[in-house]
C-alpha positions in Angstrom: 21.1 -15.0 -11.4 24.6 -14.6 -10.3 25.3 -11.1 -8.4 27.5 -9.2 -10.4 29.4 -5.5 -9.5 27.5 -3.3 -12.0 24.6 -3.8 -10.2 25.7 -2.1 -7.3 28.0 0.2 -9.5 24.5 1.3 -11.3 22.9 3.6 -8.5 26.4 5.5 -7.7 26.8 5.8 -11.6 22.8 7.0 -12.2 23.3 10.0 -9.1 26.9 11.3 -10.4 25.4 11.4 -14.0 22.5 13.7 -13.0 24.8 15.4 -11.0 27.0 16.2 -13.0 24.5 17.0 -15.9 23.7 20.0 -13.5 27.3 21.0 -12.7 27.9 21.5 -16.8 24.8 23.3 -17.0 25.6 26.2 -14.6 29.0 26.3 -15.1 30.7 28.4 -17.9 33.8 27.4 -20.1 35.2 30.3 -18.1 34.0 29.5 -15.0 36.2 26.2 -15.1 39.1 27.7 -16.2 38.8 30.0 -13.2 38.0 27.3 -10.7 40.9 25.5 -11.9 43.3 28.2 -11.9 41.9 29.0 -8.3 42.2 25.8 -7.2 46.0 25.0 -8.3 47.2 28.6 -6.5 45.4 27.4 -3.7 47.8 24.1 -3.1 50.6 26.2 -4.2 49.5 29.0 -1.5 49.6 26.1 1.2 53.5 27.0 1.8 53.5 30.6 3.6 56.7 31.7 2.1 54.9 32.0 -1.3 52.8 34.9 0.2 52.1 36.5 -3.7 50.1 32.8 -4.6 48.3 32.8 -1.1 47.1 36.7 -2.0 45.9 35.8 -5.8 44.0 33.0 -4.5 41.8 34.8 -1.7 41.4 37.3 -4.4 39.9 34.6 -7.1 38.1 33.0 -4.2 36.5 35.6 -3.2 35.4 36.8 -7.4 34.2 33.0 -6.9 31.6 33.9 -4.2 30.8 37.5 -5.4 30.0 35.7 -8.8 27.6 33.2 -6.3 26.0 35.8 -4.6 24.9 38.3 -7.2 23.4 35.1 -9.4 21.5 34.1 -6.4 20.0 37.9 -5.8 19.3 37.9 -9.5 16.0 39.1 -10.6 14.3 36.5 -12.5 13.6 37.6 -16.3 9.9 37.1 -17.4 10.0 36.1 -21.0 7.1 35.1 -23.1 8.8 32.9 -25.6 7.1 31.1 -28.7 9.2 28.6 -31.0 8.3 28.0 -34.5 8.9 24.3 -34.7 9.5 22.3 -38.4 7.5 18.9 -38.3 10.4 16.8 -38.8 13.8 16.8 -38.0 16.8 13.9 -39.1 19.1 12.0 -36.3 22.3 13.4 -36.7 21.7 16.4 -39.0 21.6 19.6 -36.9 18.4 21.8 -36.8 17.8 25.3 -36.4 14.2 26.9 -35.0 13.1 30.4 -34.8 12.2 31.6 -31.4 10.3 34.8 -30.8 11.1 36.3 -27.6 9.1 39.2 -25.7 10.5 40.5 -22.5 7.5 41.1 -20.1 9.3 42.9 -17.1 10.0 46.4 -17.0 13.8 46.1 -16.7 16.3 45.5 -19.5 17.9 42.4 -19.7 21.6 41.4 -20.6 23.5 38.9 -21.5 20.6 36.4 -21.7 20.6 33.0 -23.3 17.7 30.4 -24.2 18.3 26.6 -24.0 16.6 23.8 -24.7 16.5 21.5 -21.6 16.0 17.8 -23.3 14.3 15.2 -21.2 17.3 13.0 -19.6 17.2 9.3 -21.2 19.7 7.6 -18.6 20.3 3.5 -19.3 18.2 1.1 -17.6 19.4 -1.2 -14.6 19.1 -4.0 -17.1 21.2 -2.3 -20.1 23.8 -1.2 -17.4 24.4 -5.1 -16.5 23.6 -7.1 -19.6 25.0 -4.8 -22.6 28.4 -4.7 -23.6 30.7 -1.4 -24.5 32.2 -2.1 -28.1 35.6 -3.1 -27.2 35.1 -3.1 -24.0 37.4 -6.7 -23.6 40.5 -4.8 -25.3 40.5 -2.4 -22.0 42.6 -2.9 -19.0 41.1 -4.9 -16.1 40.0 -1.6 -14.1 38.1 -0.6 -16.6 36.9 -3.7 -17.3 35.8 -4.2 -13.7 34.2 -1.2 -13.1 33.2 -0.2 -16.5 32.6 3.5 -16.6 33.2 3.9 -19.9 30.6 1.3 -20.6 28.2 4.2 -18.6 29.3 7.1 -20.6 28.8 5.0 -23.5 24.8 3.7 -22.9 24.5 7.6 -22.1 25.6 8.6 -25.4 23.6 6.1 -26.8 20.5 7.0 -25.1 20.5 10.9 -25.3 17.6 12.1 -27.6 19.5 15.1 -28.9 21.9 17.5 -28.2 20.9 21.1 -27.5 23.2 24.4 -27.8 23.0 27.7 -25.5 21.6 30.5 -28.2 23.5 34.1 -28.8 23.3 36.9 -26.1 20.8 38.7 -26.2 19.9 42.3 -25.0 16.3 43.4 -24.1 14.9 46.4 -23.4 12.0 46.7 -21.5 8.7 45.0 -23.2 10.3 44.6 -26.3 9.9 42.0 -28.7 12.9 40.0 -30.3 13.7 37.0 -33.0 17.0 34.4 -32.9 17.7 31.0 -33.9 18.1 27.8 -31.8 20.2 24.9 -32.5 20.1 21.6 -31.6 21.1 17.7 -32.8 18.7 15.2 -33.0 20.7 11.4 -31.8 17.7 9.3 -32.4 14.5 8.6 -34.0 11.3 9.0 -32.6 9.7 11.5 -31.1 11.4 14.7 -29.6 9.6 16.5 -27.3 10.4 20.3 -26.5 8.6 21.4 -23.0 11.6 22.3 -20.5 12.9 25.8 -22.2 15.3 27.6 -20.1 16.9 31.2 -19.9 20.3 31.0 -18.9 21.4 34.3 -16.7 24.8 35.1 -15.6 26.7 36.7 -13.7 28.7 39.9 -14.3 31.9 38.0 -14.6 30.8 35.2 -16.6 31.5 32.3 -15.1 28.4 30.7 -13.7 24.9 30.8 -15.0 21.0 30.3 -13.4 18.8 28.5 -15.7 14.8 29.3 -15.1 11.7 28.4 -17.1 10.0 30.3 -19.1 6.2 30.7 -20.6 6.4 28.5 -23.7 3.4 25.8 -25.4 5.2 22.7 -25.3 6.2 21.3 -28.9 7.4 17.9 -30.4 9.5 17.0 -33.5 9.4 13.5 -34.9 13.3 12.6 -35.9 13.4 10.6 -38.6 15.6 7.9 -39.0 19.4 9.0 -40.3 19.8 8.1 -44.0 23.3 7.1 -45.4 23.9 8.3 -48.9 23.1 6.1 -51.7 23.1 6.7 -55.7 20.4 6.0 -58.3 19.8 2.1 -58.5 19.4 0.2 -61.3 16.5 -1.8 -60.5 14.5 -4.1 -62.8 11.0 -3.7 -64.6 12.0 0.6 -65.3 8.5 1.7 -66.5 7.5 1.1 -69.4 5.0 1.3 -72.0 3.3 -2.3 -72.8 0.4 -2.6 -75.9 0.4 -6.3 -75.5 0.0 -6.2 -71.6 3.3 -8.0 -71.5 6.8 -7.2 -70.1 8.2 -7.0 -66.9 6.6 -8.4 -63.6 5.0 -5.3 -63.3 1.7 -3.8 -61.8 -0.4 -2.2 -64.4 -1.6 1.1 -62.7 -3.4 4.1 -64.4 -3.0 5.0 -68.7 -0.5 7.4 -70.0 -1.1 10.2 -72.8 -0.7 8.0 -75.6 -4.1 8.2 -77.8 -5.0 5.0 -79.6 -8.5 5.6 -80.9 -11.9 5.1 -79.9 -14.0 2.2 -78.9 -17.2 1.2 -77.4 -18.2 2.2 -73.9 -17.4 -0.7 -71.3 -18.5 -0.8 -68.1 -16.3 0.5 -65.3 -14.7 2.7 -67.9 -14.2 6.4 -66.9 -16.7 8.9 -67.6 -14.0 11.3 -68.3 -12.8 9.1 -71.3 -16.2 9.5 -73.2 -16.5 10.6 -76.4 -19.3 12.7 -76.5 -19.0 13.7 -80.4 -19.1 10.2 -81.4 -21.8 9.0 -78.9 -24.3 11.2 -80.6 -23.1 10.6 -84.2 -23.3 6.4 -83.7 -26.2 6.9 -81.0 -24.0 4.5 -78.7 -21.5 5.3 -75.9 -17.9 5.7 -77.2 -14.3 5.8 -75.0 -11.1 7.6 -75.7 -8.4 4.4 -75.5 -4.7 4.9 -74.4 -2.3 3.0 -74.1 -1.6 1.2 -71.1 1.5 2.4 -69.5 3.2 -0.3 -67.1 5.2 0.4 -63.8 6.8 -1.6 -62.0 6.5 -2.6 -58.0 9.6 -3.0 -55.7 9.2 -4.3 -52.0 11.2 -3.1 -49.1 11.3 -5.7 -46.1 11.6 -4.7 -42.9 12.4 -6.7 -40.7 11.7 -6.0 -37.0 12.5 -9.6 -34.8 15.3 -8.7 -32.7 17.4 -11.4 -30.5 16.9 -11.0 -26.7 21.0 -11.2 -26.5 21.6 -9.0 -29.9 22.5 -4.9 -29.4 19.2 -1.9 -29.8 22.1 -0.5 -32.1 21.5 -3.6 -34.7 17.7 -2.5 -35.2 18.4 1.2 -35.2 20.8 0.8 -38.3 18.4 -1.5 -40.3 15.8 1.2 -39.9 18.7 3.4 -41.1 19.6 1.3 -43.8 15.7 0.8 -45.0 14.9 5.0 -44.9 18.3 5.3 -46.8 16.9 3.1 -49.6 13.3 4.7 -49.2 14.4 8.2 -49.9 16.7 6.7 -53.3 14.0 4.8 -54.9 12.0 7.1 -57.3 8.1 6.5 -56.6 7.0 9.2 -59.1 8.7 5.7 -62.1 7.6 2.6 -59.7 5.4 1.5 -56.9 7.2 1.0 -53.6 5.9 -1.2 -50.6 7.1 -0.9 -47.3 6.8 -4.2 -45.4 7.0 -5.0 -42.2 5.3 -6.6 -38.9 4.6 -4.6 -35.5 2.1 -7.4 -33.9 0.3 -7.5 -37.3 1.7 -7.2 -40.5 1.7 -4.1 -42.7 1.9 -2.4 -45.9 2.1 0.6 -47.1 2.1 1.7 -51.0 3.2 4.8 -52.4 4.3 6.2 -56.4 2.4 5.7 -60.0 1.7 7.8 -62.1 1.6 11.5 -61.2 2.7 10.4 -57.9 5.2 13.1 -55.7 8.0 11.3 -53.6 6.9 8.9 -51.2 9.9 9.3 -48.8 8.1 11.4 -46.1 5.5 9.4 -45.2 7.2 6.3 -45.3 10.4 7.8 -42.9 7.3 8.8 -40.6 6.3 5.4 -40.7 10.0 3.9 -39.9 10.3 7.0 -37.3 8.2 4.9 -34.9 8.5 1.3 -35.7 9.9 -0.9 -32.9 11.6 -4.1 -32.2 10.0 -7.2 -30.9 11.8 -10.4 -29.7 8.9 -12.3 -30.8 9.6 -15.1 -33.2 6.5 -15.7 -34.7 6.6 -11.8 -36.3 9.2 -12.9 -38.6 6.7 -16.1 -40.0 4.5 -13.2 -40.6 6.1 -10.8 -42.7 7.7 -14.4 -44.5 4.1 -14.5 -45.5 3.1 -11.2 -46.4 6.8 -10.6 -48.8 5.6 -14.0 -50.6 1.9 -12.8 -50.7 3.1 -10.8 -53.4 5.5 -12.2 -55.0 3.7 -12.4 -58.2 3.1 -8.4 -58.4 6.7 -7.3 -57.6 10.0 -7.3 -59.9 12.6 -6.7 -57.2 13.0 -6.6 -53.4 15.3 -5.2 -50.5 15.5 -7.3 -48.0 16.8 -5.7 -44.5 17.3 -8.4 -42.0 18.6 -7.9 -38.0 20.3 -11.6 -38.4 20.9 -14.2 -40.5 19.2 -17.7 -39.7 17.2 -20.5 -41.6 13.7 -18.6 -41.9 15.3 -15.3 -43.4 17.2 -17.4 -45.6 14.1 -19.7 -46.7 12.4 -16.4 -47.8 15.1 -15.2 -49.7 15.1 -19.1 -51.3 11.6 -18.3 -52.0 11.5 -15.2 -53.5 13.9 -16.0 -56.0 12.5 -19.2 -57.0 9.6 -16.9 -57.9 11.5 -14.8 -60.2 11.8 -12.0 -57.6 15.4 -10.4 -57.3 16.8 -9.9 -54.3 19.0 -7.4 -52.6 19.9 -8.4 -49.1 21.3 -6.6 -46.4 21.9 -8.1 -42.9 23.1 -5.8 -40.1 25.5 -7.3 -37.5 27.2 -6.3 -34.6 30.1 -8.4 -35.4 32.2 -8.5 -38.8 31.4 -11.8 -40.9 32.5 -13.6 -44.0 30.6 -12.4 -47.2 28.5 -14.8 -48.5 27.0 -14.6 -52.4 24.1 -12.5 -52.9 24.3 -11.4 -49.3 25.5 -8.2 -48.1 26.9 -7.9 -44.1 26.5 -4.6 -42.9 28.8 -4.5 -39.4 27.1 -1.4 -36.8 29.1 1.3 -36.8 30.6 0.7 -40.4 27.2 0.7 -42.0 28.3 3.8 -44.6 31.1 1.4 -45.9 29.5 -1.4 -46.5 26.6 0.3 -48.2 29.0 2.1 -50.4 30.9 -1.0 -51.2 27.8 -2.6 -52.3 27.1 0.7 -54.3 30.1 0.1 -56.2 29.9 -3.1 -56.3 26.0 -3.1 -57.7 27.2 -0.1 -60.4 29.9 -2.7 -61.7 27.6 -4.9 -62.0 24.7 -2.8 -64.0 27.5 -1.6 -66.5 
């Protein structure tokens, strides 16, 4: 493997990041504006005959290491914080906590702030070499050599959330106290919550001392970020069916709809007896209903990622598949999630007196992973055409576009299944019938083109 710079770029780039995480930390928007003003009448005080500059500078310089000293002779507060965490949280939709605060020390306590200290998620060697910044040809040849901005943007990429400083607050002596936190998810998955700080600073506000305090660890699980879709007109609505005909439909459960009476067969509900009419005829009699139909939908998942193809390509197809789980209606249908993590699976949710199943199906697709195994894509092939015969429409959600995706789509249809397929790029393509291209970072467009697009198409 040829030696390229970025590998010798990645440890310099790795120690400034962390170092500079802890500079912005401690360091107010206050304190910067000082430093800077500080530091600018310091050149100017370098000539003698501007004696006034030379005076305000030793005067802000020395603020600057009063400000130092009292935060290092600080007392250190003794909080007993708990949080009262939500299960779930979204990536990129900002979520607020309750925090209850107790101050344990017999001193009052001022300007205080809490802050959540998330667990630093800096870019592997291996990501730092091989993955490319979005545009990153179009920049000049510096940047192109020595590509920082292809560091600040794996960062970005890589940070679980982002966490806010909470209001002051004033304590008095062991007294008790409730406020909000604030932070924004990036990324699905789980989000753990064990590093809480109180941020304390110094009488002139420019730097602050972060400490831990006595919290229980917590976690969130961020689900996957959801682009907004409308009601879709899918095929095989629910309906009611005398002659067990119809749609391509799964029959699941009976409605309301009282036909009359017939004689007891086995497997039939004890519920459903008649009991006035099994000791008039001296026989076992059922209530009959009519059977109520409701149709199935699949949505394919699918989880086979190239070894040269961008993380980003799999995080927006699990984007684009919650997006389409929270808009189908499970309490009128059957939905089944598809998709293959080593083995295939399925899960089923809706019928009849069903509630949403959006929450435990994002759960689900909070957690699934990529594999650059082949063979998983065979599999879930198999499982989508498994039933075929049970389902009236399908959303396909592929990571590329080759001959074995393409097959299954051939296959489905010739089974009478329709399909609605999405394949995520990282590179704009040339539509093709029946085929939607999503590109990354333009995924809302596309899916509101096809939204348009599908509507016209309905009507």
């Amino acid at each position: 493997m040829p030696f390229k710079l970025t590998q010798l770029l990645y440890p310099f780039y790795r120690l400034g990041e962390r170092f500079s995480q802890g500079i912005r930390r401690r360091i107010t928007e206050a304190g910067w504006f000082f430093i800077a003003v500080t530091f600018v009448l310091g050149l100017a005080g370098m000539d003698t005959n501007y004696s006034l500059h030379y005076q305000i500078f030793s005067a802000l310089l020395m603020i600057l290491v009063l400000a130092i000293l009292v935060l290092l002779i600080q007392r250190r507060p003794n909080l007993q914080v708990q949080r009262v965490c939500p299960r779930f949280a979204t990536a990129g939709v900002d979520l607020r906590y309750p925090v209850h605060i107790r101050n344990a020390s017999r001193y009052a306590l001022y300007d205080v702030r809490l802050r959540e200290w998330l667990p630093d998620a800096l870019p592997s060697k291996a990501e730092f070499v091989n993955r490319t910044e979005p545009g990153e040809r179009r920049r000049n040849l510096f940047d192109r050599v020595f590509v920082y901005y292809r560091w600040m943007w794996l960062v970005a990429t890589k940070r679980l959330a982002h966490s806010e400083p909470s209001d002051s607050l004033e304590l008095a002596p062991e007294s008790q106290q409730r406020l909000m936190m604030t932070l924004k998810p990036s990324r699905r998955g789980v989000l753990p919550l064990n590093r809480l700080r109180v941020l304390a600073r110094d009488p002139f506000g420019l730097f602050q001392r972060a400490r831990p305090v006595q919290c229980s660890p917590n976690s969130i699980l961020v689900l996957p970020r959801r682009y907004p879709i409308g009601p879709l007109d899918l095929p095989g609505k629910r309906q009611l069916d005398e002659l067990g005909a119809g749609v391509v439909a799964s029959s699941v459960g009976q409605s309301d709809e009282f036909i009359g009476l017939r004689d007891y067969r086995p497997g039939d509900p004890p519920r459903h007896i008649h009991w006035r009419s099994w000791a008039r005829l001296n026989r076992p009699v059922v209530k009959e209903y009519e059977e109520e139909t409701f149709p199935r939908y699949a949505l394919a998942l699918d989880t086979v990622l190239d070894p040269d193809q961008d993380d980003e390509v799999f995080e927006e197809a699990v984007s684009v598949a919650a997006s389409f789980v929270s808009s189908v209606d499970t309490r009128e249908s059957l939905l089944d999630l598809l998709f293959v993590a080593g083995k295939a699976y399925c899960f089923s949710m809706g019928g009849p007196g069903a509630g949403p199943a959006s929450e435990k199906m994002l759960e689900v697709l909070a957690t699934v992973q990529p594999s650059t195994n082949a063979e998983q894509l065979i599999k879930l092939k198999r499982s989508v055409l498994r039933r075929a015969s049970s389902i009236s429409a399908s959303i396909l959600v592929f990571t590329g576009w080759c001959d074995e995706r393409q097959a299954l789509v051939r296959d489905l249809r010739a089974h009478g299944v329709i399909c609605i397929v999405f394949v995520i790029t990282s590179k704009a393509r040339k539509p093709e019938a029946g085929t939607n291209f999503l590109e990354v970072n333009d995924i809302a467009t596309g899916l509101a083109s096809f939204q348009a697009n599908h509507t016209a198409g309905a009507a």
